[in-house]
py3Dmol code that shows the C-alpha trace and the ligand (Angstrom):
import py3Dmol

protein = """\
ATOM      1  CA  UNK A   1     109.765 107.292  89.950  1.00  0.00           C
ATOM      2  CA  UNK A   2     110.213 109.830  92.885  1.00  0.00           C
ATOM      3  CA  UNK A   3     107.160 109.378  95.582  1.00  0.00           C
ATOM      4  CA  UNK A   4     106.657 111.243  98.829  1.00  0.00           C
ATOM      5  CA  UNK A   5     106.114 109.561 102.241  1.00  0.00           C
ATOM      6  CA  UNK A   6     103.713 110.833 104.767  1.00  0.00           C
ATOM      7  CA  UNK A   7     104.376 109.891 108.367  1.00  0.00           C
ATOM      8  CA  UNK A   8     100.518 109.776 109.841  1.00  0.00           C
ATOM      9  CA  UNK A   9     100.005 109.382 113.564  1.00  0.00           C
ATOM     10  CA  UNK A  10      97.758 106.344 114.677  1.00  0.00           C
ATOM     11  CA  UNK A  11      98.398 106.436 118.520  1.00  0.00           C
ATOM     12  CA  UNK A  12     101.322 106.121 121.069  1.00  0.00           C
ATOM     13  CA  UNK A  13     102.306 103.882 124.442  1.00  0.00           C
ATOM     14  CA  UNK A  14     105.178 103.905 126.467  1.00  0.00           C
ATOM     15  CA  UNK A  15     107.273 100.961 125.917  1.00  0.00           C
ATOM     16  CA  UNK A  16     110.214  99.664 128.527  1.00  0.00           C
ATOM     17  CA  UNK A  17     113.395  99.500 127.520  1.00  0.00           C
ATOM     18  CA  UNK A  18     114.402  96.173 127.526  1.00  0.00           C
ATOM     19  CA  UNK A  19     112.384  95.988 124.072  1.00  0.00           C
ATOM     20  CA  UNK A  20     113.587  98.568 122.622  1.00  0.00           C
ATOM     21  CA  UNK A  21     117.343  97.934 123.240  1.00  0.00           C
ATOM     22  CA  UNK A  22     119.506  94.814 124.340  1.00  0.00           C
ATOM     23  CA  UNK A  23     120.925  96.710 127.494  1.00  0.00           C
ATOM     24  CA  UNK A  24     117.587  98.568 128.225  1.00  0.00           C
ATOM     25  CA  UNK A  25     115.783  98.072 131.690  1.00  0.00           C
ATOM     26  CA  UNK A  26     112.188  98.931 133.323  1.00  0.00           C
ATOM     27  CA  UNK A  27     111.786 102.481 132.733  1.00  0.00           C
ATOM     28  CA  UNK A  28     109.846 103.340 129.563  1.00  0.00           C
ATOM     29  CA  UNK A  29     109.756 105.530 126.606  1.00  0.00           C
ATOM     30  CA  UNK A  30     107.490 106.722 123.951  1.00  0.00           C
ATOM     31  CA  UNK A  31     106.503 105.383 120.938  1.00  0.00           C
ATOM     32  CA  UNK A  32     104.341 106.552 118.077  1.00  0.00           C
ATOM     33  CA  UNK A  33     102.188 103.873 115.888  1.00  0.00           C
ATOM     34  CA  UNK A  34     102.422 105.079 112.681  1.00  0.00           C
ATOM     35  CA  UNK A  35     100.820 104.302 108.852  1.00  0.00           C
ATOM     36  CA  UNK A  36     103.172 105.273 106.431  1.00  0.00           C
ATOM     37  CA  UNK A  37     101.189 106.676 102.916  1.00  0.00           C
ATOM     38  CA  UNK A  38     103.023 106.932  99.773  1.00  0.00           C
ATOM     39  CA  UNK A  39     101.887 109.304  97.117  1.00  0.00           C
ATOM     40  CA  UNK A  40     102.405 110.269  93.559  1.00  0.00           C
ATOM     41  CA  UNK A  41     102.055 106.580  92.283  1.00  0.00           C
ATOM     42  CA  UNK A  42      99.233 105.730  90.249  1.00  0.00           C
ATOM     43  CA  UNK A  43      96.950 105.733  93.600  1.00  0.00           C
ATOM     44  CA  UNK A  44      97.578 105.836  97.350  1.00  0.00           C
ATOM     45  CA  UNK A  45      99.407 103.243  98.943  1.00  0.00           C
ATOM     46  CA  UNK A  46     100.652 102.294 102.882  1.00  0.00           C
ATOM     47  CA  UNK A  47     102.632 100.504 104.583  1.00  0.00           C
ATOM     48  CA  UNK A  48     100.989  99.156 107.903  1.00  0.00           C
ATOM     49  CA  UNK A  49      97.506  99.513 108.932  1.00  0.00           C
ATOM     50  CA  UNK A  50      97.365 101.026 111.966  1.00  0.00           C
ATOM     51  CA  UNK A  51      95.938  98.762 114.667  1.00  0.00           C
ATOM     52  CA  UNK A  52      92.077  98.113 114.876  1.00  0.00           C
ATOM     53  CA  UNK A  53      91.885  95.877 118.043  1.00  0.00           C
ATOM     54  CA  UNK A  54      93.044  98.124 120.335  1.00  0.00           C
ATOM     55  CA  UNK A  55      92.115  96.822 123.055  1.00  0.00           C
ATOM     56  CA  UNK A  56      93.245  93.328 122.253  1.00  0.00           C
ATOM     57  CA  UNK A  57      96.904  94.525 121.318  1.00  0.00           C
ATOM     58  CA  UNK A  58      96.998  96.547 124.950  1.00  0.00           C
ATOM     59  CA  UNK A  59      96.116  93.352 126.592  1.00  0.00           C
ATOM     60  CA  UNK A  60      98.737  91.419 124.940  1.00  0.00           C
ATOM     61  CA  UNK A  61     101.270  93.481 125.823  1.00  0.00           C
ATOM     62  CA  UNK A  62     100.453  94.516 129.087  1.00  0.00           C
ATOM     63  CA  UNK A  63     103.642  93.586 130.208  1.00  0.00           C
ATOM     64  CA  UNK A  64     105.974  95.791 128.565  1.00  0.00           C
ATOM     65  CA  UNK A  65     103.687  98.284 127.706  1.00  0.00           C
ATOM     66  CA  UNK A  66     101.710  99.413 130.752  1.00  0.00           C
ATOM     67  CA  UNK A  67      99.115 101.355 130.235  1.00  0.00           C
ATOM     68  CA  UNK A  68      98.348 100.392 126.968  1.00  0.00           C
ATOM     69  CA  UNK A  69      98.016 102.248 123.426  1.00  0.00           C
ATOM     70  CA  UNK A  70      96.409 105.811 123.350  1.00  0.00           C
ATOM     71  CA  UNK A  71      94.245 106.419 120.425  1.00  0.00           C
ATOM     72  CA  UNK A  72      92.243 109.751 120.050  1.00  0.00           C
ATOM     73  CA  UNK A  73      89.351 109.039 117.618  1.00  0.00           C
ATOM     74  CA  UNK A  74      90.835 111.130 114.928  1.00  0.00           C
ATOM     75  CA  UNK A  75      93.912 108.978 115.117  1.00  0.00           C
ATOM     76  CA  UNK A  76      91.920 105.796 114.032  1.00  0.00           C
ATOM     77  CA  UNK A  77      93.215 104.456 110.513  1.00  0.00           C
ATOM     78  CA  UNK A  78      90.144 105.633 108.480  1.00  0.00           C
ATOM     79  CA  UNK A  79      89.890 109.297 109.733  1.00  0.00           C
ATOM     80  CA  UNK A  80      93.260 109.028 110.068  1.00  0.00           C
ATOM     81  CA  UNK A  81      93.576 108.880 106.355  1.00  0.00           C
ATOM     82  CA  UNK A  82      90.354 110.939 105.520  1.00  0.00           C
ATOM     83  CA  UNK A  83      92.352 113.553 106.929  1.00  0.00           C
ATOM     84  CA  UNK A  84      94.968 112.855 104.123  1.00  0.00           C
ATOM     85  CA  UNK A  85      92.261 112.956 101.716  1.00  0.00           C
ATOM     86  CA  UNK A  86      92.515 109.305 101.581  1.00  0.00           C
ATOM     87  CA  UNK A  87      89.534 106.871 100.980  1.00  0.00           C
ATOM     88  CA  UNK A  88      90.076 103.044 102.080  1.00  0.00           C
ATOM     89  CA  UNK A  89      88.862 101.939  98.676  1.00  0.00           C
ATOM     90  CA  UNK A  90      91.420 103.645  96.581  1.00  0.00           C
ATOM     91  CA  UNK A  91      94.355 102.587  97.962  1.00  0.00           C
ATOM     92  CA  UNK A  92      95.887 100.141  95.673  1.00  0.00           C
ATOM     93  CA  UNK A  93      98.866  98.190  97.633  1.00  0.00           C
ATOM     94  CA  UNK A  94      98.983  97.456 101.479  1.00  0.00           C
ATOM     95  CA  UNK A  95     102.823  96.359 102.527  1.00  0.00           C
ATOM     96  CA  UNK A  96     103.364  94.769 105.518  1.00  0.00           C
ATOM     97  CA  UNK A  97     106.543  94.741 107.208  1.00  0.00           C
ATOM     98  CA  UNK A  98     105.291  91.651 109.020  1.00  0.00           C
ATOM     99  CA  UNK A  99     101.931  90.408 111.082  1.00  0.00           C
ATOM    100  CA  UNK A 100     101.980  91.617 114.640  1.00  0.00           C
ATOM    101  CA  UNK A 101      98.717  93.702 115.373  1.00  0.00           C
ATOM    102  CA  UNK A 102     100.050  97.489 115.264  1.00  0.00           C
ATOM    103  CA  UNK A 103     101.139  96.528 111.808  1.00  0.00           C
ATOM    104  CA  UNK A 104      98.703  94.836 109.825  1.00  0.00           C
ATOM    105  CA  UNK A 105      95.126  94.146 111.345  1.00  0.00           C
ATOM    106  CA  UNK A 106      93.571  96.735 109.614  1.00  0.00           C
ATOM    107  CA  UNK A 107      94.422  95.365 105.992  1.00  0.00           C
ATOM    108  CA  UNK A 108      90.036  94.083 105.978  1.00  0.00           C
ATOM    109  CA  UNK A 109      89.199  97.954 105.387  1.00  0.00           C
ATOM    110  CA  UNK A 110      91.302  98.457 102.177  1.00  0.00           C
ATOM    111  CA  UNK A 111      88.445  96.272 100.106  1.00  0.00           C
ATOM    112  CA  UNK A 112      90.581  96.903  96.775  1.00  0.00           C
ATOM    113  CA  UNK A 113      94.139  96.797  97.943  1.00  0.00           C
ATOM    114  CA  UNK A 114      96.698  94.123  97.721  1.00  0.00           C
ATOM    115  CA  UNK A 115      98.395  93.247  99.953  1.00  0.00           C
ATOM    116  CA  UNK A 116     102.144  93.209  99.634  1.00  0.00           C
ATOM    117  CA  UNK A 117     103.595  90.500 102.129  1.00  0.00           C
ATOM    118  CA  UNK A 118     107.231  88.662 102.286  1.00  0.00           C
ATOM    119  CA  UNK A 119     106.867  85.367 100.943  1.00  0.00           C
ATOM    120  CA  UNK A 120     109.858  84.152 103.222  1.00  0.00           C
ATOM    121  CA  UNK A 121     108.503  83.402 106.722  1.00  0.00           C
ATOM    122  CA  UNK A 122     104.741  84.143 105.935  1.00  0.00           C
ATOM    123  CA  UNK A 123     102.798  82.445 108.690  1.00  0.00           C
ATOM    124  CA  UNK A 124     100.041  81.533 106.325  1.00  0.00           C
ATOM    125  CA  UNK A 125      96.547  83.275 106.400  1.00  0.00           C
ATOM    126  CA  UNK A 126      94.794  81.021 108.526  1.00  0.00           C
ATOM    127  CA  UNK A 127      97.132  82.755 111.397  1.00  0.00           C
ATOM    128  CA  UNK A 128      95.536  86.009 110.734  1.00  0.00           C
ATOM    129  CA  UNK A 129      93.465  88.365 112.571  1.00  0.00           C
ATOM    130  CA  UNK A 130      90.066  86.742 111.394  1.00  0.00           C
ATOM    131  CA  UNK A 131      88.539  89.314 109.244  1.00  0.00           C
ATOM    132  CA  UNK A 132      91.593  89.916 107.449  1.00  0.00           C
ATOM    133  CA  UNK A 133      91.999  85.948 106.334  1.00  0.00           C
ATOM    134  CA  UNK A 134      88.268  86.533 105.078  1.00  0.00           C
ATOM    135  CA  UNK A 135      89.445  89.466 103.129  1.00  0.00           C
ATOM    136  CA  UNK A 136      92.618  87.470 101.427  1.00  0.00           C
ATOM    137  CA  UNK A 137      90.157  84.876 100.642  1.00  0.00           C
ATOM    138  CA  UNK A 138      89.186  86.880  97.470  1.00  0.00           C
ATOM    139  CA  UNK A 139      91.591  85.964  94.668  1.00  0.00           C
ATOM    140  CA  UNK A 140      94.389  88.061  93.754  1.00  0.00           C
ATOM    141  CA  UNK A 141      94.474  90.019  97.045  1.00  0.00           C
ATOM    142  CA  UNK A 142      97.494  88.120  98.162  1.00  0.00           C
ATOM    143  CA  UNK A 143     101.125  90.059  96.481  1.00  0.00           C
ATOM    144  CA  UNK A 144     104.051  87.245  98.358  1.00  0.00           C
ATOM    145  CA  UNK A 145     107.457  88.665  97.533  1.00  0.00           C
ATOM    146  CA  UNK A 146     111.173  88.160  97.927  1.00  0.00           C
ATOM    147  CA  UNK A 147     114.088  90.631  97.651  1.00  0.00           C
ATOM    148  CA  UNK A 148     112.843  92.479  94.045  1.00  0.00           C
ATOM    149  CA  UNK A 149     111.278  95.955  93.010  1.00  0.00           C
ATOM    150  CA  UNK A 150     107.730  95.037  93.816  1.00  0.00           C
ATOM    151  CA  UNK A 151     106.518  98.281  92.086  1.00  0.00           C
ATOM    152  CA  UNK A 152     108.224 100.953  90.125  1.00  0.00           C
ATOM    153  CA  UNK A 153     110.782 102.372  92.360  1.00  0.00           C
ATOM    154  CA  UNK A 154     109.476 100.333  94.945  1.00  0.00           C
ATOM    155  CA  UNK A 155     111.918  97.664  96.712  1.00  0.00           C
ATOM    156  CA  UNK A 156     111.240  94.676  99.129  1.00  0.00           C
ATOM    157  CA  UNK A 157     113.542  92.914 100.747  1.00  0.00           C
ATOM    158  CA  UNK A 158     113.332  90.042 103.534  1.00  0.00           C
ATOM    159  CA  UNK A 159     115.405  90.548 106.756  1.00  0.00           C
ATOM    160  CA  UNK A 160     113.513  87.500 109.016  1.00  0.00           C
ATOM    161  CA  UNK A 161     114.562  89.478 112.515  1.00  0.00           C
ATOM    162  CA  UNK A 162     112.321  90.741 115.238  1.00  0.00           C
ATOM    163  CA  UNK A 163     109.649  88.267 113.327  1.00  0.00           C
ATOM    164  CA  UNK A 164     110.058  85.344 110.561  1.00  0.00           C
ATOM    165  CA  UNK A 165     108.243  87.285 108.379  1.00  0.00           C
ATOM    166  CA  UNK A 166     110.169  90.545 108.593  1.00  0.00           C
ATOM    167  CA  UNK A 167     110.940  92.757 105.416  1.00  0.00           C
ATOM    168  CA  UNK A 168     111.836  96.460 104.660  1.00  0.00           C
ATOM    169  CA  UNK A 169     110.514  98.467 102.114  1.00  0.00           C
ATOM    170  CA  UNK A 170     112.643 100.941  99.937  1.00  0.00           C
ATOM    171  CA  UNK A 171     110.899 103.464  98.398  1.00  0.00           C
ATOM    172  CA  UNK A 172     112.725 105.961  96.297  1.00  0.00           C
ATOM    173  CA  UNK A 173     111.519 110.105  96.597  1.00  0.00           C
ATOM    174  CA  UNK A 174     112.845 113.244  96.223  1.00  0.00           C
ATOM    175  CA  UNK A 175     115.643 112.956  99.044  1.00  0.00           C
ATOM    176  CA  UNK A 176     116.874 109.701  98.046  1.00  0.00           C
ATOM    177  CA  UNK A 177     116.036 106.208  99.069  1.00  0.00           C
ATOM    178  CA  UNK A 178     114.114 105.666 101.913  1.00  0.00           C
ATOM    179  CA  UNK A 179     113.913 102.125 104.075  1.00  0.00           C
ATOM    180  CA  UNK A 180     111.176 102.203 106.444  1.00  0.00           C
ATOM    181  CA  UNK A 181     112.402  98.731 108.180  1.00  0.00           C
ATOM    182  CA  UNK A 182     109.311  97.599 110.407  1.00  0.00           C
ATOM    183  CA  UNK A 183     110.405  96.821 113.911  1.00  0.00           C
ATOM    184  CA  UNK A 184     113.802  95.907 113.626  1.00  0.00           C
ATOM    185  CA  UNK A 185     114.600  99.656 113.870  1.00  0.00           C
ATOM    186  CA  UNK A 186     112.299 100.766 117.044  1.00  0.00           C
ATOM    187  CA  UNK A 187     114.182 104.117 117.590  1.00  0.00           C
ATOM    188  CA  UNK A 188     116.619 106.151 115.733  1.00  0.00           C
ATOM    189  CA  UNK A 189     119.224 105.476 118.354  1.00  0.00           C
ATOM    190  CA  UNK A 190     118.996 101.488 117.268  1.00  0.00           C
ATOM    191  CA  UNK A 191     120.625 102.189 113.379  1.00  0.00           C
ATOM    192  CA  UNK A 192     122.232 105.282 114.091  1.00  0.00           C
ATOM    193  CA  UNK A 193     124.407 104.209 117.635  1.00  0.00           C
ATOM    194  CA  UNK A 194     123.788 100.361 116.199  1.00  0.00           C
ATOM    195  CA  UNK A 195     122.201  99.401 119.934  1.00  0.00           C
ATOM    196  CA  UNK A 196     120.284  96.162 119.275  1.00  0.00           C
ATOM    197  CA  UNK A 197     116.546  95.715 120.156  1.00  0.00           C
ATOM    198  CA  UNK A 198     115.922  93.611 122.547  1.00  0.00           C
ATOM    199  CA  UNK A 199     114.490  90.008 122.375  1.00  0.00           C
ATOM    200  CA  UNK A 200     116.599  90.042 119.197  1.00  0.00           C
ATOM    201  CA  UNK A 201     119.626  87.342 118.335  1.00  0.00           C
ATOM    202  CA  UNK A 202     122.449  90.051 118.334  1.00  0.00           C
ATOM    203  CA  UNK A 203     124.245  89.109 115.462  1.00  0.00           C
ATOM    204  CA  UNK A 204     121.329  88.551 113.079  1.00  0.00           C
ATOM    205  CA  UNK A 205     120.387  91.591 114.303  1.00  0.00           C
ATOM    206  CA  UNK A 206     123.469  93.261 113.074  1.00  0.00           C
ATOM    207  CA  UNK A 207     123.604  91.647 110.088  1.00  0.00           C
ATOM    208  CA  UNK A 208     120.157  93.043 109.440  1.00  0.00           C
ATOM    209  CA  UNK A 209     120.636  96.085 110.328  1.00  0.00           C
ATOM    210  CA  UNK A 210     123.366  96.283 107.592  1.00  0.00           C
ATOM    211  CA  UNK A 211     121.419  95.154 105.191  1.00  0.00           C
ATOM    212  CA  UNK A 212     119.194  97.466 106.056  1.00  0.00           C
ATOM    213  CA  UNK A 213     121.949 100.349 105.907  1.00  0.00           C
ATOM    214  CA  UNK A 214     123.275  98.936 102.207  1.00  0.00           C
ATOM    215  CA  UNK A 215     119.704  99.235 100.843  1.00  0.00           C
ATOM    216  CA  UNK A 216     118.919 102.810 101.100  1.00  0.00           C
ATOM    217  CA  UNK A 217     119.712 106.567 101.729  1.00  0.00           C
ATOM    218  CA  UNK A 218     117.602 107.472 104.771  1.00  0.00           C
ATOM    219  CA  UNK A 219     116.287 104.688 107.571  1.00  0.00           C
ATOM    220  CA  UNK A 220     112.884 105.848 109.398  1.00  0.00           C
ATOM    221  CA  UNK A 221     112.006 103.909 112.369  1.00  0.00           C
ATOM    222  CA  UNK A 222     109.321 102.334 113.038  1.00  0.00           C
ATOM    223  CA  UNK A 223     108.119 103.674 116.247  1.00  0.00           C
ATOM    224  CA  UNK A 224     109.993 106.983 116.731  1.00  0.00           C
ATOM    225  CA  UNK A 225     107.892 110.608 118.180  1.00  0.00           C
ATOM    226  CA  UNK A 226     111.204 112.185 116.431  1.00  0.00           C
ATOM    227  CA  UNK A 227     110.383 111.407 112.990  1.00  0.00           C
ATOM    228  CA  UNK A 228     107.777 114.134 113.260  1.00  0.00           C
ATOM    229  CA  UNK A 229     110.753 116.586 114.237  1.00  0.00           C
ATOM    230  CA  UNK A 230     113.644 115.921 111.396  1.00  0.00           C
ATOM    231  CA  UNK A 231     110.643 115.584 108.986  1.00  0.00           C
ATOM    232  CA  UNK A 232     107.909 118.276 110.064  1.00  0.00           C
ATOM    233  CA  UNK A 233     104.411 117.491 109.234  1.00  0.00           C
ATOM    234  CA  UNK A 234     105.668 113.686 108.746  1.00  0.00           C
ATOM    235  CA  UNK A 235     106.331 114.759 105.255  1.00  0.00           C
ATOM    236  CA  UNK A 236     109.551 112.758 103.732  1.00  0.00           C
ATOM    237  CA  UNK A 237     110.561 113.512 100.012  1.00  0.00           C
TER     238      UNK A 237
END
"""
ligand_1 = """\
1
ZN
Zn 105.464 97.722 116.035
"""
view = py3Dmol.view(width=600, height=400)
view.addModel(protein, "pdb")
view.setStyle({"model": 0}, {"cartoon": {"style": "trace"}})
view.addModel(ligand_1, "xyz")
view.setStyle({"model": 1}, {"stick": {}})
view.zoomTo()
view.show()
C-alpha cells in the first residue's frame, strides 16, 4: 500500500527558542501549523486537525508565542481542505499525535471519521475540547491503539514525550516510510543535529527520537516552513 502525503498550511507563529530546543533562548522563529492528508487509501484521511479556537490557543501561549497564531481565512481546516478537494464528511480516520489544541480540536467537523488516538497516556475524553467529547460520544468513533499497523501500511507507535499521550505515525508511500512524529520533532534541526526540544526530559527525549529514527525512512516535523521547500507543493510520495 503506497499513499501520498500532502503537507497543507493551517497558519504560522513565531515561537522562542527555548521550546523548540534545550539550549534555545528568547529570540523566536517560525513555525507552520500544518494538517497532514493522506491519499490513495480507500478515502481521505489526516493527521491533526488544524486548530479551531484560535484565539483560545494564542492566549494560552502567550508566553512563548507572542503575537499569537496567524490564520488567513483560506488557511482554516475546512477551506483548507476544500482546496484539496476534500469534504469533512468523507474523511474516514483522524490520527492524533496527541491532544494539545493545534493538533486535535478540530476532530467535531469530521462527523464520519474515527478517530485514531494512542491508547497509552490518553487523558480520557472528558479532558477534551468540549465539542469534540460530544462528538466521541457516538459509538465507534473512538480507534485507541498501541505500537501495531492501525491500517494497511499504516503504523502507530507510542513515544509518551513532549505529552503522555504522544505517538508517531508511519505511513508508507512512494519514497519510503514516512514518520510524521507530532511535536517531539519541532524543526528539522531537532532529528537531524539530535538538539532536544525544550521542556523535554533529555534522555527520554533521545530515546524517542531513536525510536523515531528506527521506525521509518524519512522524519517530517511537525512545525517546520522548510517542509514546503525539500517537498514543493507539500507533496511527499
Ligand atoms: Zn504543535
Amino acid at each position: 500500500m503506497n499513499y501520498r502525503i500532502r503537507a497543507l498550511k493551517n497558519g504560522e507563529c513565531d515561537v522562542r527558542d527555548y521550546i523548540t530546543f534545550q539550549d534555545g533562548g528568547e529570540e523566536t522563529s517560525l513555525y507552520n501549523l500544518y494538517i497532514w492528508l493522506i491519499e490513495g487509501g480507500e478515502a481521505p484521511m489526516i493527521v491533526e486537525t488544524g486548530v479551531s479556537d484560535v484565539e483560545g490557543f494564542s492566549r494560552g501561549t502567550a508566553q512563548y508565542i507572542p503575537g499569537g497564531v496567524r490564520q488567513r481565512p483560506e488557511e482554516r481546516t475546512l477551506p483548507l481542505l476544500a482546496s484539496a478537494g476534500v469534504r469533512p464528511e468523507d474523511v474516514s480516520h483522524v490520527f492524533i499525535t496527541h491532544f494539545h489544541g493545534d493538533h486535535y480540536d478540530s476532530f467535531h467537523v469530521f462527523g464520519n471519521a474515527k478517530m485514531v488516538a494512542s491508547r497509552e497516556g490518553f487523558p480520557g475524553t472528558e479532558h477534551l475540547a468540549p465539542r469534540v467529547a460530544e462528538a466521541l460520544k457516538e459509538p465507534g468513533r473512538l480507534m485507541l491503539v498501541g505500537e501495531e499497523e492501525a491500517l494497511p501500511g499504516i503504523r502507530t507507535f507510542h513515544l509518551g514525550v513532549h505529552s503522555a499521550c504522544s505517538q508517531g505515525i508511519a505511513i508508507d508511500t512512494a519514497v519510503g516510510r514516512v514518520v510524521l512524529p507530532g511535536d517531539l520533532v519541532y524543526k528539522y534541526e531537532n532529528i537531524e543535529d539530535g538538539r532536544p526540544q525544550g521542556w523535554s526530559d533529555v534522555n527520554a527525549w533521545r530515546a524517542a527520537a531513536d525510536k523515531i529514527r528506527q521506525m521509518g525512512d524519512i522524519i517530517i516535523p511537525a512545525h517546520d516552513p522548510a517542509v514546503l521547500e525539500r517537498w514543493p507543493g507539500g507533496v511527499i510520495g
